[in-house]
BALOBA-1460 file (C-alpha; in Angstrom, 3 decimals):
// residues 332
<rec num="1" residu="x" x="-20.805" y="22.919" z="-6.832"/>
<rec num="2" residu="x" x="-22.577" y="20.289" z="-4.478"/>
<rec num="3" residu="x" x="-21.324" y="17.200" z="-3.017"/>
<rec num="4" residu="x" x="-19.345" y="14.925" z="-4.816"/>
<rec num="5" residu="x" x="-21.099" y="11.897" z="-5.693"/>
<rec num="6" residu="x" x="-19.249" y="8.481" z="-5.374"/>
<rec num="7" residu="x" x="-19.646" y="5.164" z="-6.610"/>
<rec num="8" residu="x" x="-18.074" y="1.860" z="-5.260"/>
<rec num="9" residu="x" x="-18.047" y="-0.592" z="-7.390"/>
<rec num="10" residu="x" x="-17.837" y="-4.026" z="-5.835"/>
<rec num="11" residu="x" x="-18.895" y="-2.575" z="-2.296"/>
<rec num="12" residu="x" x="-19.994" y="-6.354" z="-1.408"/>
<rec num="13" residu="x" x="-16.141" y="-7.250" z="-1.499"/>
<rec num="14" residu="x" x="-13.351" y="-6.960" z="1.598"/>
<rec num="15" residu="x" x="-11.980" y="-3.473" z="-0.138"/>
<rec num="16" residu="x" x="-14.949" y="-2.420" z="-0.798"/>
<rec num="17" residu="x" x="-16.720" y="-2.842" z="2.382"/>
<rec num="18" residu="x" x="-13.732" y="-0.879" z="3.938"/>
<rec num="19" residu="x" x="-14.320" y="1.767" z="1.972"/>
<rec num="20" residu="x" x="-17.531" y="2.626" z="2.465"/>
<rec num="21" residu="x" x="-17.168" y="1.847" z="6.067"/>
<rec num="22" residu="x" x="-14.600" y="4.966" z="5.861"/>
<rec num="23" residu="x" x="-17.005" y="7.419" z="3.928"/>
<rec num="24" residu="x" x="-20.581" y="6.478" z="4.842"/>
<rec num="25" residu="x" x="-20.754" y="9.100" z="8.150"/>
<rec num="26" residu="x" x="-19.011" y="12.014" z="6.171"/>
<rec num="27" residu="x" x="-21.239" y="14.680" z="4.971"/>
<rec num="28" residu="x" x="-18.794" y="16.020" z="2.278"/>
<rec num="29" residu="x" x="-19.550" y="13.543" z="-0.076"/>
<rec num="30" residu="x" x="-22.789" y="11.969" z="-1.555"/>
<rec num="31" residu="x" x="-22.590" y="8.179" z="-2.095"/>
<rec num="32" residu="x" x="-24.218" y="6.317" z="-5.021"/>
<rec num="33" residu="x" x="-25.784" y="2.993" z="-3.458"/>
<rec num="34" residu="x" x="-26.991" y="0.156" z="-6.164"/>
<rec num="35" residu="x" x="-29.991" y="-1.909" z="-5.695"/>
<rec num="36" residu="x" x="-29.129" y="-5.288" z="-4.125"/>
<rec num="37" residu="x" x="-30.901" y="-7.115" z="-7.037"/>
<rec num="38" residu="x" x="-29.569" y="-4.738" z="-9.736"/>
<rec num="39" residu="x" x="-25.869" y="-5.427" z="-8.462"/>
<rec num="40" residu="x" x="-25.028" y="-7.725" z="-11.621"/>
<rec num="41" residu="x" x="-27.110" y="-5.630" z="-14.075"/>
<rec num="42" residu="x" x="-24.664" y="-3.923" z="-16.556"/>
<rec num="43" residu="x" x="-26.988" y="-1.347" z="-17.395"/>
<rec num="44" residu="x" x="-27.358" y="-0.134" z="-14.282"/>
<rec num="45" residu="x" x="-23.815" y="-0.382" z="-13.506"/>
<rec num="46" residu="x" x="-23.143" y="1.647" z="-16.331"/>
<rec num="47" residu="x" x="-25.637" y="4.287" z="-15.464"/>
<rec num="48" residu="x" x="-24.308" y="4.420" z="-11.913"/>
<rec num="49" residu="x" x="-20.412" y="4.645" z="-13.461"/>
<rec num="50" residu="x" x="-21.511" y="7.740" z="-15.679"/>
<rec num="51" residu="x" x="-23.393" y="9.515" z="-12.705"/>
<rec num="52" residu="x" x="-20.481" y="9.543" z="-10.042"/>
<rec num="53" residu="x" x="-18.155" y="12.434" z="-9.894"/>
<rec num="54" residu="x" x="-15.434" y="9.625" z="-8.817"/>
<rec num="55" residu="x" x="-15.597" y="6.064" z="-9.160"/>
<rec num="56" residu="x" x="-14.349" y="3.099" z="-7.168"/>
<rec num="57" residu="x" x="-13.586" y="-0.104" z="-8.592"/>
<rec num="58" residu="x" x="-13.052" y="-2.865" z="-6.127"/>
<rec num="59" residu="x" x="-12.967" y="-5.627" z="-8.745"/>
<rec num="60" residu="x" x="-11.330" y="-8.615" z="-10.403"/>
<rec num="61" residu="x" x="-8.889" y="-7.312" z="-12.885"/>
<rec num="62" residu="x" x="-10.947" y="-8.281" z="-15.723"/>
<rec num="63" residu="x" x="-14.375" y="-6.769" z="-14.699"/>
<rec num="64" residu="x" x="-12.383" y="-3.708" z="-13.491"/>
<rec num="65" residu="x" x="-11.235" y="-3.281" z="-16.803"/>
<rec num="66" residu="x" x="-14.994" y="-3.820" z="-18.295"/>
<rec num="67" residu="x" x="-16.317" y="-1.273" z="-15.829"/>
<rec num="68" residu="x" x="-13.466" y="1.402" z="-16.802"/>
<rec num="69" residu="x" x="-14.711" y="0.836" z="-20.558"/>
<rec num="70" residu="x" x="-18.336" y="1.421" z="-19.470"/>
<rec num="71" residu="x" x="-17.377" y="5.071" z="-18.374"/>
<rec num="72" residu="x" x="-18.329" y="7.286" z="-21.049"/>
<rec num="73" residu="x" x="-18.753" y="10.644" z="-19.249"/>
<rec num="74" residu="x" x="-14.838" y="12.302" z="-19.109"/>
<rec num="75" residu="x" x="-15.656" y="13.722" z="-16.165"/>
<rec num="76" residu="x" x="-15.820" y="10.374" z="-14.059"/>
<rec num="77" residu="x" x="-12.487" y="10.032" z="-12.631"/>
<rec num="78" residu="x" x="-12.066" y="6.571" z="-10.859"/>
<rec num="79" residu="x" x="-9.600" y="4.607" z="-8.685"/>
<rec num="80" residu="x" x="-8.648" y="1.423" z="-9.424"/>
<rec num="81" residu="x" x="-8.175" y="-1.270" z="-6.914"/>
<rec num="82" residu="x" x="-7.100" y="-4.008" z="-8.418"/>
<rec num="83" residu="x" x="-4.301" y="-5.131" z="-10.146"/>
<rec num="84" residu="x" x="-5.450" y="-4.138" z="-13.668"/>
<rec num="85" residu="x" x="-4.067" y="-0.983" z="-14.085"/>
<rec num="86" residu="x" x="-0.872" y="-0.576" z="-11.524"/>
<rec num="87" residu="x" x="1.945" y="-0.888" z="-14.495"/>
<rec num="88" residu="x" x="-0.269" y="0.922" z="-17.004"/>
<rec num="89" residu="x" x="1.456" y="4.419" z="-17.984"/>
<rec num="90" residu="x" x="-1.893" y="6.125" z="-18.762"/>
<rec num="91" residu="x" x="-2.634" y="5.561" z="-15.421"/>
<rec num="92" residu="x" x="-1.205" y="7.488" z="-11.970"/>
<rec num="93" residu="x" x="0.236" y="4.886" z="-9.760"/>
<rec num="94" residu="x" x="-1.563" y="5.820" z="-6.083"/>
<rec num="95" residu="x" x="1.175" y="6.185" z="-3.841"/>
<rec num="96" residu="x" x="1.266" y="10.210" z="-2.804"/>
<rec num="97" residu="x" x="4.415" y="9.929" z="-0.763"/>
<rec num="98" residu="x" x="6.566" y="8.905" z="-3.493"/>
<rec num="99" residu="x" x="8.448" y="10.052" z="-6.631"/>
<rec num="100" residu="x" x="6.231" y="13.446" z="-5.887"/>
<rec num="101" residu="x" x="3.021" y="11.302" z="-6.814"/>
<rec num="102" residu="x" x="1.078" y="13.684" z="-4.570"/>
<rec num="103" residu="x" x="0.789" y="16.097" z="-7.369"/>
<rec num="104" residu="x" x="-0.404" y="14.087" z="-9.762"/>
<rec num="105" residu="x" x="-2.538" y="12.168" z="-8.480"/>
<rec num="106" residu="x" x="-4.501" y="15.445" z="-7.528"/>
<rec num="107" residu="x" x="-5.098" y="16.033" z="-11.195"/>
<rec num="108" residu="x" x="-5.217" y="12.628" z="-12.440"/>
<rec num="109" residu="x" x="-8.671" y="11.285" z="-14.106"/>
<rec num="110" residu="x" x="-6.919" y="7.687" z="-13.778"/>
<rec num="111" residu="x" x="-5.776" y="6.239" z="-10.356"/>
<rec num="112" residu="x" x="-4.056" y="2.939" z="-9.679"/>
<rec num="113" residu="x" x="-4.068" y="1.848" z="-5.944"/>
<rec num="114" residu="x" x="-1.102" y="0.180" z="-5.054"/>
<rec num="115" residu="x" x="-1.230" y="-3.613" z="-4.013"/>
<rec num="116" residu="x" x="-0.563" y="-4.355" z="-0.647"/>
<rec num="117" residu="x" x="2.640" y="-6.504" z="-0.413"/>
<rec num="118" residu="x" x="3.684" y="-3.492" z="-3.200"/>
<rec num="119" residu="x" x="3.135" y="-0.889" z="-0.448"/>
<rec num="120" residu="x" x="5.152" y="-2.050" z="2.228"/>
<rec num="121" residu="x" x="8.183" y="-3.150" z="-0.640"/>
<rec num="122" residu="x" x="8.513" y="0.393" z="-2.212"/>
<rec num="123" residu="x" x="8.222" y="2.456" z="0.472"/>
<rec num="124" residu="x" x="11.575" y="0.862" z="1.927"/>
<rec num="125" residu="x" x="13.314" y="0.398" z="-1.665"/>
<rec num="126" residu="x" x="12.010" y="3.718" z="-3.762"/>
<rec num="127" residu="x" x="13.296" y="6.032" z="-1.710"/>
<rec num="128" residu="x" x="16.543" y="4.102" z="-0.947"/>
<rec num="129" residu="x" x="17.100" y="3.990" z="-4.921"/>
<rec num="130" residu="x" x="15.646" y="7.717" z="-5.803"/>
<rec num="131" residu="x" x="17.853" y="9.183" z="-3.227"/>
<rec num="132" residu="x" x="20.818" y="7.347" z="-5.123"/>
<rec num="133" residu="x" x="21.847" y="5.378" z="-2.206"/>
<rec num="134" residu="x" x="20.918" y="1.969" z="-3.980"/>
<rec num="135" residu="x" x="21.614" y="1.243" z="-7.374"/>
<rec num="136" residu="x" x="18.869" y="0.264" z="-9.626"/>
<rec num="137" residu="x" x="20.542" y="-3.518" z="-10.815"/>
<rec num="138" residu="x" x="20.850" y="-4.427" z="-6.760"/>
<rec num="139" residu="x" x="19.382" y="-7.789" z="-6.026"/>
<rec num="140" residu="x" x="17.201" y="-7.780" z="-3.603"/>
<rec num="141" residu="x" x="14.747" y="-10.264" z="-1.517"/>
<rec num="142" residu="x" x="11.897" y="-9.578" z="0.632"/>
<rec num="143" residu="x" x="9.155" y="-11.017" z="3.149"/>
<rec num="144" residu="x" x="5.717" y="-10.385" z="3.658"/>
<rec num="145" residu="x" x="3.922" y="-11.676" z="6.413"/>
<rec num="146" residu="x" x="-0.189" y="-10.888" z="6.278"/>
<rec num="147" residu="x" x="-3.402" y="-11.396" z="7.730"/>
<rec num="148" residu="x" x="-5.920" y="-14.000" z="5.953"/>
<rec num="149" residu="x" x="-8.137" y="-11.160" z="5.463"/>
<rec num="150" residu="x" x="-5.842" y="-10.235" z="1.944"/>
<rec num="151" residu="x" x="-7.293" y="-13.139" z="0.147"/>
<rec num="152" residu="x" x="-10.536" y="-11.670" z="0.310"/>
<rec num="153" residu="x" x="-13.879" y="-13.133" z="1.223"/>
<rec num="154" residu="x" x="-13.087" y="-17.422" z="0.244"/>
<rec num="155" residu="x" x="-10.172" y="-17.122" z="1.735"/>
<rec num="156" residu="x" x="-11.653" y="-14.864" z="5.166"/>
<rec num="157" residu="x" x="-14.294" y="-17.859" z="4.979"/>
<rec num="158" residu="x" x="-11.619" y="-21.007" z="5.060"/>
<rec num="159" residu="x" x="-9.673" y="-19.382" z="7.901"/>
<rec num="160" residu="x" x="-12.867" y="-18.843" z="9.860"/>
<rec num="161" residu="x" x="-15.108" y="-22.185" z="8.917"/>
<rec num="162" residu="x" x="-15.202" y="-24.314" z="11.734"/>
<rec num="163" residu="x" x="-13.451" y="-27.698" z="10.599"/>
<rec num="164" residu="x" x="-10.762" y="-25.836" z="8.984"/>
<rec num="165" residu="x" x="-7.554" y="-28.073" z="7.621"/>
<rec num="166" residu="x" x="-4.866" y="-28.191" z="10.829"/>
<rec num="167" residu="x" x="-2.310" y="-26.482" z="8.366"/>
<rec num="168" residu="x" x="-4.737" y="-23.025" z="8.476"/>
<rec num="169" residu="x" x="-3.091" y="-22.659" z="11.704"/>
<rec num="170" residu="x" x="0.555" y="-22.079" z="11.000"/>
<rec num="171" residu="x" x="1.761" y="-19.898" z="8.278"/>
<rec num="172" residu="x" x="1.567" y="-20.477" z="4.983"/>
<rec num="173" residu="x" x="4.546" y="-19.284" z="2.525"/>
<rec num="174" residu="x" x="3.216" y="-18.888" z="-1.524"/>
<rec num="175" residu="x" x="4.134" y="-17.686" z="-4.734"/>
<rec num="176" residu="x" x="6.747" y="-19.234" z="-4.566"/>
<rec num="177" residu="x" x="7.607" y="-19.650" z="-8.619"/>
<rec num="178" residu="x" x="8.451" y="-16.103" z="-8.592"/>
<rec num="179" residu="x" x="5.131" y="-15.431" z="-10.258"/>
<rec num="180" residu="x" x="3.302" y="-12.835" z="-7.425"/>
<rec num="181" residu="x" x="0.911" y="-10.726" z="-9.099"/>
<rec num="182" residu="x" x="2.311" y="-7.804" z="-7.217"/>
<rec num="183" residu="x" x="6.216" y="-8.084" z="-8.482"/>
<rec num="184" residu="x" x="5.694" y="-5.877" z="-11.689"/>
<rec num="185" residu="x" x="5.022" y="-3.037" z="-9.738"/>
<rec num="186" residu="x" x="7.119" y="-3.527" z="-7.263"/>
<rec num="187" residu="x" x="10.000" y="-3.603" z="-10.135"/>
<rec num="188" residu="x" x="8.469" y="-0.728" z="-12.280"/>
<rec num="189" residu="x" x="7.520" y="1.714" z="-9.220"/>
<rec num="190" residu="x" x="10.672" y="1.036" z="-7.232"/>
<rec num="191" residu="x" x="13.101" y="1.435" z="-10.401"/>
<rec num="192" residu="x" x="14.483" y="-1.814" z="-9.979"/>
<rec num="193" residu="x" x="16.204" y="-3.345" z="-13.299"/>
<rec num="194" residu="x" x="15.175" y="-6.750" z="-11.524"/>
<rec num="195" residu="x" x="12.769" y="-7.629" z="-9.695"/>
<rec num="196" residu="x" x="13.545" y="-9.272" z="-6.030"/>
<rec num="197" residu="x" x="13.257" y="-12.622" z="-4.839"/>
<rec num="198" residu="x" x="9.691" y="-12.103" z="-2.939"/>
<rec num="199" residu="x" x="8.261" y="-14.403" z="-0.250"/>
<rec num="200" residu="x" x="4.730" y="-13.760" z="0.934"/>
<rec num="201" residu="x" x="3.771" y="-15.197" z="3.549"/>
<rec num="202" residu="x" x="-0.263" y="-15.457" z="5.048"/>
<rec num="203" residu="x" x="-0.689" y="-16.548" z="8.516"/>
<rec num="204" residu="x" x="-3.924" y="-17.262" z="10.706"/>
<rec num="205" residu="x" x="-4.869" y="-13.395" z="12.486"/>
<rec num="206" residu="x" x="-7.394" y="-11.217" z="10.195"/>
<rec num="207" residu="x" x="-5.597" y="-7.754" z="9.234"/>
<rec num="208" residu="x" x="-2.402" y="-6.513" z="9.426"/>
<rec num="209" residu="x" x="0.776" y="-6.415" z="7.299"/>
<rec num="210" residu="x" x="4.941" y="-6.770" z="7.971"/>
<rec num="211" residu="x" x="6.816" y="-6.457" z="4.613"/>
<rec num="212" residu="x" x="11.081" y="-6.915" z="5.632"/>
<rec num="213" residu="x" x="13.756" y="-6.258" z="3.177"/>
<rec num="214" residu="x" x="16.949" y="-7.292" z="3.668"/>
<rec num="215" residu="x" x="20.387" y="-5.680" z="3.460"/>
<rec num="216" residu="x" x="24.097" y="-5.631" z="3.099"/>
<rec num="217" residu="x" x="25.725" y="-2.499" z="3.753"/>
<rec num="218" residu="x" x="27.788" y="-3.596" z="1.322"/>
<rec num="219" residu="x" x="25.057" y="-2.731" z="-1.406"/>
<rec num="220" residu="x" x="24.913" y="0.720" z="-0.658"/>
<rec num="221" residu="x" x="26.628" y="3.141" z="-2.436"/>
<rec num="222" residu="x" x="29.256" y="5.271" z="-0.899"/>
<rec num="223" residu="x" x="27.604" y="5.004" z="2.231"/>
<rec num="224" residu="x" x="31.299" y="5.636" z="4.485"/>
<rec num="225" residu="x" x="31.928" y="8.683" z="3.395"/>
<rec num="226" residu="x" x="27.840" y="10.088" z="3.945"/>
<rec num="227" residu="x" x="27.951" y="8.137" z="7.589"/>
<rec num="228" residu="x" x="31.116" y="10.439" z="7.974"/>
<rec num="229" residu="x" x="29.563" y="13.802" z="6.576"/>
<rec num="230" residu="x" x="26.919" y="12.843" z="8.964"/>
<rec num="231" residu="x" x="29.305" y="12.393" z="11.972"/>
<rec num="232" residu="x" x="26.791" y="8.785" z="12.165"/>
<rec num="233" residu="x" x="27.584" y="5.157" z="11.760"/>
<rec num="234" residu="x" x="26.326" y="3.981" z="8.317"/>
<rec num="235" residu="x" x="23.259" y="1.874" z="9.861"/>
<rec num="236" residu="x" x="22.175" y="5.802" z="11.498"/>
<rec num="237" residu="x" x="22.889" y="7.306" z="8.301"/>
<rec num="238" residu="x" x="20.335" y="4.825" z="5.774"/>
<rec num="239" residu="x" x="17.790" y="5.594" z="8.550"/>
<rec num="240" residu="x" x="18.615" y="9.518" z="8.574"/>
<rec num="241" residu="x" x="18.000" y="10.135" z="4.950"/>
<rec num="242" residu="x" x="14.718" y="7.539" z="5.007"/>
<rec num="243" residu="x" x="12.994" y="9.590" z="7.470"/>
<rec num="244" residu="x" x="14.393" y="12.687" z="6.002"/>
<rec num="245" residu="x" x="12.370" y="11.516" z="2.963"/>
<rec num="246" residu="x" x="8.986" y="11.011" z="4.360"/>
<rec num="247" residu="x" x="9.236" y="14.135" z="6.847"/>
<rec num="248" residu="x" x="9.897" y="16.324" z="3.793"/>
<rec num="249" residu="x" x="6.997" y="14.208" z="1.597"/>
<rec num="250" residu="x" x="4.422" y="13.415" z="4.476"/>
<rec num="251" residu="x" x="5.940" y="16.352" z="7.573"/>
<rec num="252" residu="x" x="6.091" y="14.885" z="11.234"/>
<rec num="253" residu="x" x="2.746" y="13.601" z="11.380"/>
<rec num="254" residu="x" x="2.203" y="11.877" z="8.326"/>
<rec num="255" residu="x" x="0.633" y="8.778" z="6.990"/>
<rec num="256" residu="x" x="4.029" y="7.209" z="6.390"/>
<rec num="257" residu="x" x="6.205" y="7.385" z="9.466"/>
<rec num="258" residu="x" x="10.049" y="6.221" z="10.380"/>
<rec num="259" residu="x" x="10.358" y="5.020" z="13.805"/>
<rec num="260" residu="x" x="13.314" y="5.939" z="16.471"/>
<rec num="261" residu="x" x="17.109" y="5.843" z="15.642"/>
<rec num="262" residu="x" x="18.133" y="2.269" z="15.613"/>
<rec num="263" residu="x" x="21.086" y="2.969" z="17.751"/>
<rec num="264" residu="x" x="19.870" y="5.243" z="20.319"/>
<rec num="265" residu="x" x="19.183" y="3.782" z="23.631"/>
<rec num="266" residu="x" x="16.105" y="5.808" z="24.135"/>
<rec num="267" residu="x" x="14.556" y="5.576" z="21.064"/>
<rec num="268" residu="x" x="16.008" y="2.497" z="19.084"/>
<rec num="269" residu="x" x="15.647" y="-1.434" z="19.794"/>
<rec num="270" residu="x" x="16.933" y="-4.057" z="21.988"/>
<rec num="271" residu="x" x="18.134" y="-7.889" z="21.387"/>
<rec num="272" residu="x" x="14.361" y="-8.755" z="23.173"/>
<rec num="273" residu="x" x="12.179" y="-6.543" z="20.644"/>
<rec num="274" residu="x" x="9.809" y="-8.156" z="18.665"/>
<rec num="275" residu="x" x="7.784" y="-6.810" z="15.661"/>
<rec num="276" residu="x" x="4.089" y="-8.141" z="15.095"/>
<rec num="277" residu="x" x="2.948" y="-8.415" z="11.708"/>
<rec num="278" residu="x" x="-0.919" y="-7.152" z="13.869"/>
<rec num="279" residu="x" x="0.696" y="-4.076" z="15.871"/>
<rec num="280" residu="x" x="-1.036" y="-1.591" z="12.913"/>
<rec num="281" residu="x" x="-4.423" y="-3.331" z="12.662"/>
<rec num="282" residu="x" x="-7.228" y="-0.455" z="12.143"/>
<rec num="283" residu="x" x="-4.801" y="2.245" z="11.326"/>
<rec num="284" residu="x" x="-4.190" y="4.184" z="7.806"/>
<rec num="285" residu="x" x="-0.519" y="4.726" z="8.579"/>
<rec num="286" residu="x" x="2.257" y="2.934" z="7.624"/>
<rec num="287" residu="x" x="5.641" y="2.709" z="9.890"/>
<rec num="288" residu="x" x="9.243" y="1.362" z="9.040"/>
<rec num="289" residu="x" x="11.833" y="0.251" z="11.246"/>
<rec num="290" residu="x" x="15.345" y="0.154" z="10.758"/>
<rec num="291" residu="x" x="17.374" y="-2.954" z="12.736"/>
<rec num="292" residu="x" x="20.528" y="-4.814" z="12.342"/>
<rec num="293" residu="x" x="24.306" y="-3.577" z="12.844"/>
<rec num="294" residu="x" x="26.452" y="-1.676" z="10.192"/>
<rec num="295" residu="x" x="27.246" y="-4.665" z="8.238"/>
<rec num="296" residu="x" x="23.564" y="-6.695" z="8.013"/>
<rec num="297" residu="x" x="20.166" y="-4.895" z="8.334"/>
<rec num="298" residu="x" x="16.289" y="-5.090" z="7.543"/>
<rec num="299" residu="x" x="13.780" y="-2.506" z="7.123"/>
<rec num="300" residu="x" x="10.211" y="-3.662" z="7.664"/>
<rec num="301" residu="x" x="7.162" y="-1.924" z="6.835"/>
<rec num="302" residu="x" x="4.005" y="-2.485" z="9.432"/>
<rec num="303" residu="x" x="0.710" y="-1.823" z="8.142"/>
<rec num="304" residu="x" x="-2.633" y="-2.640" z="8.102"/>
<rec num="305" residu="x" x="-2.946" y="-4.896" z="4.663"/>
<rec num="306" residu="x" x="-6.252" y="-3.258" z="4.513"/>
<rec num="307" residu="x" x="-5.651" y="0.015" z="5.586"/>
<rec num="308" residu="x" x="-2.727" y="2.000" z="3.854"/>
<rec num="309" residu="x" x="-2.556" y="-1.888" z="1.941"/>
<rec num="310" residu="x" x="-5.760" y="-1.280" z="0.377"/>
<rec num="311" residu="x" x="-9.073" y="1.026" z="0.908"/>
<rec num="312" residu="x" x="-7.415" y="3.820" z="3.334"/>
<rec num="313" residu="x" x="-5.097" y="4.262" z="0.384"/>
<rec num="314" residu="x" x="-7.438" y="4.445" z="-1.911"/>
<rec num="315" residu="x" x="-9.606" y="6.974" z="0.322"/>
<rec num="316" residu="x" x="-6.695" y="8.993" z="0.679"/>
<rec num="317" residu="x" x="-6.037" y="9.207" z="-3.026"/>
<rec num="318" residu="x" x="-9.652" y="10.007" z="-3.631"/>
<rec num="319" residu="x" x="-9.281" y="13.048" z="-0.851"/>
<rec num="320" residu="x" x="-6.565" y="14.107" z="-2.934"/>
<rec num="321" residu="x" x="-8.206" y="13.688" z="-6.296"/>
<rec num="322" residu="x" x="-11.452" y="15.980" z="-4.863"/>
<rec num="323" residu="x" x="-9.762" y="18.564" z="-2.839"/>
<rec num="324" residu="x" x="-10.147" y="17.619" z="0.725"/>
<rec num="325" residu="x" x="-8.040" y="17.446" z="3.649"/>
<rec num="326" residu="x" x="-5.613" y="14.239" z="2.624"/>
<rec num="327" residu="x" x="-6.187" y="12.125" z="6.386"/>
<rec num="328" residu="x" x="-9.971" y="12.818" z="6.040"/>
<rec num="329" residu="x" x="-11.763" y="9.755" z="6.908"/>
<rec num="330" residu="x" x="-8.774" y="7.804" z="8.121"/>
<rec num="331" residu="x" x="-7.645" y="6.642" z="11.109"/>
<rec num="332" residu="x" x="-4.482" y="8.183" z="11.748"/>
C-alpha cells in the first residue's frame, strides 16, 4: 500500500492552515493540494473528496455537511472540524482519551473533532462523572478564557487592524444567553443531564486556551470515605483518581497531562501562583490543575485553542485513524 493521500478541505482557513502546517514536512503521507482558482469549484472539490484516503473538513457547518454528501467512494474516511457533526451518533466523537474513544476512533470512517471550549470542559467533568465521583444531574458552571485567534480569520483581522475599537483591548465575555454552539456536546459527551452555566470569554493575545470549572466538595459523591481509603484529604483524592485516569488512558507522557499534587509543597501551588490562559501556546498537549481547599476548588484546563482545541486534535485522530504513531506530527 503507498502513502496515504490527504485532503484538507478549507486549508485557506485558521484550522486548516494549522493542519497542513503539521503534515506538509512528513513523508508518510501524500497531500492532495487544490488549484488556487479551482478552490470554489464543486467539481473539483468533489473529485479531490473521492481521491483522498482521509479527508479534512475545515468548514462552516453547512458546507461541511455538503462536502461529506459529495463523498461517494466508502473508502474516504474524513474528520470533521466543525460543529456539524459533534452530537451526531453515526459519527465518533474525536476525543481518544476518553470513554475509551481511542479504539474507535481507529476504526471509525466518521470523525467529529471536538470544539475547543468542549475540550478543555470534558476533560475535567467526563472523567469526574464516568469514574462515578459526580453525579450526572450536578449543576455545574464554567469559564473559558481564549485567544482571538478562535474566531477565525474576521475576527484574527479586527484584533490586529490598526484603528481597532478601545474595547478589543480588554476581555470580552459572550454567549451569554446560554446559547454557545459548543454546550450540546459538552452536555452529551460529558453525560451531563444539564448542561452548565458556560461563560466564554476572548481576550486580546492570539492562541492559547484556560477552561476553569468550579466546585463544591459538597457535590461529590462519597468523597470522605475514598479521601480516607486513600489516607488523603478529599481535595488530594479528586486529583488522585483524575490523573489516575489519564495515566492509565494517555501513560506518563501523554497528550493530556495532570499537574503536581495540589497540596504538596514541592509539587503543588502557592497563594502567589498565577495561571495564563498563553502558558500552552504551540503545544498539542493539554494540562489540568487542581487548586482550592477541601471545601471550594477549580480545575482548569490550559491548552492551546488551536492545538489540542482544534487541528493537533484532529492530526492526532487522523494518526490514529491511519495507523501511525498517535504524537506524530505534534508538538508534544
Amino acid at each position: 500500500m503507498g502513502k496515504p493521500k490527504i485532503y484538507i478541505d478549507g486549508r485557506e482557513g485558521t484550522t486548516g492552515l494549522q493542519i497542513y502546517e503539521r503534515l506538509e514536512g512528513r513523508d508518510d503521507i501524500e497531500l492532495l493540494l487544490i488549484d488556487e482558482n479551482k478552490r470554489k469549484d464543486l467539481e473539483e472539490r468533489r473529485r479531490l473528496l473521492n481521491a483522498a484516503d482521509l479527508v479534512f473538513l475545515c468548514l462552516p457547518d453547512d458546507a461541511a455537511r455538503e462536502a461529506v454528501s459529495l463523498v461517494s467512494n466508502e473508502n474516504t474516511r474524513i474528520i470533521d472540524c466543525s460543529t456539524a457533526h459533534r452530537t451526531n451518533p453515526d459519527w465518533v466523537y474525536g476525543f481518544p482519551e476518553l470513554h475509551e474513544q481511542r479504539g474507535k476512533i481507529k476504526t471509525a470512517k466518521r470523525v467529529a473533532n471536538p470544539g475547543c471550549h468542549a475540550t478543555g470542559f470534558l476533560s475535567i467533568v467526563a472523567p469526574l462523572i464516568g469514574m462515578g465521583l459526580l453525579s450526572p444531574d450536578t449543576a455545574l458552571s464554567c469559564f473559558s478564557l481564549t485567544g482571538y485567534s478562535g474566531g477565525g480569520k474576521k475576527m484574527i483581522a479586527r484584533y490586529e487592524q490598526g484603528d481597532r475599537p478601545p474595547a478589543l483591548s480588554s476581555p470580552a465575555l459572550y454567549g451569554l444567553l446560554q446559547d454557545h454552539k459548543h454546550l450540546p456536546e459538552m452536555r452529551l459527551r460529558s453525560g451531563l443531564e444539564v448542561p452548565p452555566v458556560f461563560v466564554p470569554v476572548v481576550d486580546d493575545y492570539y492562541k492559547g486556551m484556560a477552561t476553569t470549572v468550579c466546585f463544591h466538595m459538597s457535590q461529590f459523591r462519597n468523597i470522605s470515605a475514598l479521601a480516607e481509603t486513600l489516607h488523603v484529604s478529599p481535595l488530594q483524592a479528586v486529583w488522585q483518581k483524575l490523573r489516575e485516569f489519564y495515566l492509565r488512558s494517555d501513560g506518563e507522557n501523554g497528550i493530556v497531562r495532570v499537574e503536581g499534587n495540589p497540596t504538596d509543597p514541592e509539587t503543588g501551588i502557592d497563594s502567589g501562583f498565577k495561571i495564563y490562559a498563553n502558558m500552552w501556546r504551540g503545544k498539542d498537549t493539554l494540562s489540568m490543575i487542581v487548586a482550592g481547599n477541601d471545601e471550594q476548588f477549580t480545575i482548569t484546563a490550559l491548552f492551546d485553542n488551536l492545538g489540542k482545541g482544534a487541528s493537533g486534535a484532529a492530526v492526532q485522530n487522523m494518526n490514529l485513524m491511519l495507523g501511525f504513531e498517535e504524537t506524530e506530527g505534534l508538538n508534544i
